[in-house]
Every structure is written in structure tokens, then in C-alpha cells.
PLY file of the C-alpha trace (Angstrom):
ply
format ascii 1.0
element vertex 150
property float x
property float y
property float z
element edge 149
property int vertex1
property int vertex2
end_header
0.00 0.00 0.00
2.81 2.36 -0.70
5.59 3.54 1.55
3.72 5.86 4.02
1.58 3.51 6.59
-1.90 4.69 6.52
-4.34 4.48 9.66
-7.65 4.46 11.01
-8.71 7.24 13.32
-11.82 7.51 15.89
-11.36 11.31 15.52
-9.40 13.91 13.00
-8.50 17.44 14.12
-8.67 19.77 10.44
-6.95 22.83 10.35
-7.74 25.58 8.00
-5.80 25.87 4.82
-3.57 23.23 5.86
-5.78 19.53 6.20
-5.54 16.81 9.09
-3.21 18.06 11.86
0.21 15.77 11.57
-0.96 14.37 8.27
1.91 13.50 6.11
0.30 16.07 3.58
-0.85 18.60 6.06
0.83 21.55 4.25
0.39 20.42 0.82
-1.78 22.63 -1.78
-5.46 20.41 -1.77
-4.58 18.12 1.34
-7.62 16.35 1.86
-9.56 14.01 0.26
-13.18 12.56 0.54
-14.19 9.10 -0.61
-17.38 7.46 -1.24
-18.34 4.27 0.93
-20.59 2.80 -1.66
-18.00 2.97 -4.26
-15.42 1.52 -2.18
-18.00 -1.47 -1.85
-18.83 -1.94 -5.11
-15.63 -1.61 -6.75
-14.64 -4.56 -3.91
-17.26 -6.72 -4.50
-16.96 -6.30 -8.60
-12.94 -7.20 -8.06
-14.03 -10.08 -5.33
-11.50 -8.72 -2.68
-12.64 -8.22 1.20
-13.07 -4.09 2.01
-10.02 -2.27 3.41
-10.64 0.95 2.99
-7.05 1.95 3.96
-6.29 0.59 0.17
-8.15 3.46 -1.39
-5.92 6.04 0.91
-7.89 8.79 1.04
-8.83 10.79 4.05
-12.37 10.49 4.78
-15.22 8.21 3.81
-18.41 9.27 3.38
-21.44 7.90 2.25
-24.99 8.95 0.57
-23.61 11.64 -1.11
-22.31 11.95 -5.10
-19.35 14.18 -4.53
-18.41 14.98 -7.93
-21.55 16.99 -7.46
-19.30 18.88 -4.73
-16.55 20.27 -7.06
-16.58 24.22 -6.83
-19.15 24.18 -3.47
-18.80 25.05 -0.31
-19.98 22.38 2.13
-20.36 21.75 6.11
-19.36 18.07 7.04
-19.94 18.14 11.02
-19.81 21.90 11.52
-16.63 21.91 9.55
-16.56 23.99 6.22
-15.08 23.04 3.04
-14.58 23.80 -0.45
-14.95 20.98 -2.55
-11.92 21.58 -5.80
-11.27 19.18 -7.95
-12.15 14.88 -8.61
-9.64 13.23 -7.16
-8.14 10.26 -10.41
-7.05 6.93 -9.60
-3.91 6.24 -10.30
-3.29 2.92 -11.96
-1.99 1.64 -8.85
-4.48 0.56 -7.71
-4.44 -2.29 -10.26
-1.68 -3.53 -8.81
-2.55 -2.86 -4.87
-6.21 -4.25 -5.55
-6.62 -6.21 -8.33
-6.53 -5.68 -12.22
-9.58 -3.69 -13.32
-10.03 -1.33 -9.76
-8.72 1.77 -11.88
-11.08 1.26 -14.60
-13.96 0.64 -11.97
-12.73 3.87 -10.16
-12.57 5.87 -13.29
-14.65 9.05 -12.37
-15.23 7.97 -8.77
-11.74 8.18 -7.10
-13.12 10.72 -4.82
-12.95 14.49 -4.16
-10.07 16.88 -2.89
-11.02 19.52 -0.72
-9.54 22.49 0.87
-10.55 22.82 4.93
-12.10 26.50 5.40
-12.06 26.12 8.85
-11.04 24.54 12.02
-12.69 21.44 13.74
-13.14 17.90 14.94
-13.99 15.34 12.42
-15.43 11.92 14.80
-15.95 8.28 13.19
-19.26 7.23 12.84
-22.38 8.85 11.67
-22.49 12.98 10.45
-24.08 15.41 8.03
-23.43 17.23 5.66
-24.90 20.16 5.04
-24.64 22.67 1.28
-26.64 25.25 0.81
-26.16 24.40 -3.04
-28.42 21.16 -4.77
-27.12 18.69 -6.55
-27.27 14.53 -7.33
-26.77 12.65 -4.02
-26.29 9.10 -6.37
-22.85 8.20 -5.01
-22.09 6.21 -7.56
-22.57 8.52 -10.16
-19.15 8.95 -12.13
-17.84 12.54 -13.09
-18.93 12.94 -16.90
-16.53 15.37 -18.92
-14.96 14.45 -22.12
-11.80 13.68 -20.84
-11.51 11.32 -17.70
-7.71 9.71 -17.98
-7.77 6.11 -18.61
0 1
1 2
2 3
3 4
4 5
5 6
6 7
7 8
8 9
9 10
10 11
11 12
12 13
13 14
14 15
15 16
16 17
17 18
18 19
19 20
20 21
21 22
22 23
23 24
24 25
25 26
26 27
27 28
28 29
29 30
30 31
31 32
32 33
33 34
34 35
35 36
36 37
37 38
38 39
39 40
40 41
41 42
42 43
43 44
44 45
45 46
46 47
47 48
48 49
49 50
50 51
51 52
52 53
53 54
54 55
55 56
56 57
57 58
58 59
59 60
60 61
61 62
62 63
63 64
64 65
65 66
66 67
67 68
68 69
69 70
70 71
71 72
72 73
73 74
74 75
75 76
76 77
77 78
78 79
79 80
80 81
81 82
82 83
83 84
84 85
85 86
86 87
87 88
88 89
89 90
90 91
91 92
92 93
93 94
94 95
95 96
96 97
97 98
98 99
99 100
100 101
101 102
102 103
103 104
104 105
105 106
106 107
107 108
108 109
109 110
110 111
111 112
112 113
113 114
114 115
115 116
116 117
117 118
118 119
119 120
120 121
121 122
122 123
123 124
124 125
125 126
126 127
127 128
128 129
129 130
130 131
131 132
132 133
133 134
134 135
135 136
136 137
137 138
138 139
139 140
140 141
141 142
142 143
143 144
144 145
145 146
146 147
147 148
148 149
């Protein structure tokens, strides 16, 4: 799963402008990223593997929510506000950390990078989300644009 260990937290402190306090990235440009539970399922259960999410390495997993539809809004996840920037493209590394086909099943669904607006306390287990801004909730609803890398 690369060189850098990734890990499972109960709680995440996010720091505006700069991501996950003593994350690896924590000063890099766009240094979080969301990920959507029900595509981590399905692209598991299409590839027959058992569901690590720490294999996807993104920061935090959400579900019930299509967050392509999130690129360019602002957003509240637990009181904590974001901007939602750009899709966030498989590499195709994960063929080889998965199993062949997980890029191509993650094609337009590798998640969303967002920049933290403010400061707070993310906690495991249920949350909301909140935009003032309405859009698709289908998670599994891949990013449509001419142009998706394969």
C-alpha cells in the first residue's frame, strides 16, 4: 500500500488551509480528500477482494452523497466547512494494490479533494453534511466530462 503507513482514526482534528493536523500532507496545496463508501464497496465486491478501505488512501469516507456533485461548493461536514476543488483520479496503482480492473472501476469515482475553510473535529461514525447548493446525491454517479484519464 505504498511507503507511508496509513491508519484508522476515531477522531481527525482539520486545520484551515492546511488539512488533518500531523498528516503526512498537512501543508500540501489540496490536502484532503473525501471518498465514497458505496464505491469503495462496489468496486470490492466487482474485483471479489474483502473491504479495506485503507487501500483506497484517502482521508475520509463518506457515504450517501455523489461528490463529484461537490466540485466548486462550499460544504459543512460536522460543523466543519469546506470547499470541494477538484475529482480526485485513480492512479493505476491501484491495479496492482487491488486487483486488475479497480482503476477502470474507479474511473470518475476516485473521490474528491477539498480544501478545509475552517477549524474542527472530524469523529468516526455517523455525520451530516450540510450545502446550501443542490445537486445529485447518487454516489455512484461517475464525473462525466470528455476527458476522464484512462
Amino acid at each position: 500500500m505504498g511507503s507511508s503507513p496509513t491508519y484508522e482514526h476515531t477522531s481527525i482534528k482539520i486545520t484551515k488551509a492546511q488539512g488533518i493536523a500531523g498528516d503526512r500532507f498537512e501543508f500540501s496545496k489540496y490536502p484532503l480528500t473525501l471518498f465514497a463508501l458505496e464505491v469503495a464497496n462496489e468496486v470490492c465486491s466487482a474485483l471479489e477482494i474483502d473491504l479495506d478501505l485503507k487501500i483506497f488512501r484517502r482521508n475520509i469516507i463518506v457515504s450517501g452523497v455523489n461528490l463529484n456533485a461537490l466540485i466548486g461548493k462550499r460544504f459543512r461536514l460536522n460543523g466543519v466547512e469546506f470547499q470541494g476543488v477538484s475529482h480526485c483520479a485513480p492512479c493505476t496503482w491501484m491495479n496492482a494494490v487491488m486487483k486488475k480492473g479497480a482503476f477502470d472501476l474507479m474511473r470518475g469515482r476516485g473521490g474528491l479533494r477539498i480544501e478545509a475553510l475552517s477549524d474542527g473535529e472530524l469523529q468516526l461514525g455517523k455525520g451530516v453534511l450540510e450545502s446550501e447548493a443542490e445537486f445529485d446525491i447518487n454516489p455512484l454517479t461517475p464525473l462525466k466530462r470528455p476527458k476522464i484519464p484512462k
